[in-house]
N, C-alpha and C positions, 0 to 999 in steps of 0.2 A: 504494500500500500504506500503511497506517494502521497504527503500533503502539501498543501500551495506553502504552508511556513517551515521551515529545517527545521526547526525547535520543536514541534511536533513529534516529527522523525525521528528526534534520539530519546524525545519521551517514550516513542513506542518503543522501541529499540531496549530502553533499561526497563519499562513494563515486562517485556518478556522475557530478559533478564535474572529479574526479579522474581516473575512468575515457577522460573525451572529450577529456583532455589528457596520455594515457600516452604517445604518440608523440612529447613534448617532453621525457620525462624521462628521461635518460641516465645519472645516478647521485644515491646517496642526497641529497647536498645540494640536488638541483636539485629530487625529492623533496618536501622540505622548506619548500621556497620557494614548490612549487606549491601544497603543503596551506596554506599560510599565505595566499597569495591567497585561495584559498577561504574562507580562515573570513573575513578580511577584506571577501569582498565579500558577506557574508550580511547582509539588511538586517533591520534593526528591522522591520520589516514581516511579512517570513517570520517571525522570533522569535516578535514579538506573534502571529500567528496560529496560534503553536503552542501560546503560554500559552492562549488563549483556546477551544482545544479542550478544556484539560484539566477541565471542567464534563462535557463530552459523553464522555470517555471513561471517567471516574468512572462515568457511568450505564452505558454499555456492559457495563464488571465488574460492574458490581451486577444488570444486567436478564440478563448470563449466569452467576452467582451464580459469579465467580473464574474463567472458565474464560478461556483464550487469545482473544481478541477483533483479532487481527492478520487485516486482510484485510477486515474488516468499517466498515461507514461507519454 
């Protein structure tokens, strides 16, 4: 899934993350600790390739003149 904002993207991204590691979290600090790995092990890599979208999804809102473009490549 592709959304028109990057930030979106790595939400979803450490969502599911998160989700394949919910069987190790037993209370909010441990919580805490797991979301923190996650942002920590996001690499420059995945970022830059989400700066580097944001050319293409510019056109996307503009070739569907504003409308919702989630879902779309």
């Amino acid at each position: 899934m592709v959304f028109d904002n990057i930030i979106e993207n790595l939400w979803l991204f450490m969502e599911r993350k998160l989700h394949s590691r919910k069987n190790n979290i037993n209370s909010s600090a441990e919580l805490f600790q797991e979301i923190q790995k996650i942002w920590i092990d996001i690499t420059p890599q995945y970022v830059q390739s989400l700066y580097t979208s944001i050319p293409r999804r510019i056109m996307q809102v503009i070739r569907l003149k504003g409308h919702r473009t989630t879902g779309i490549r």
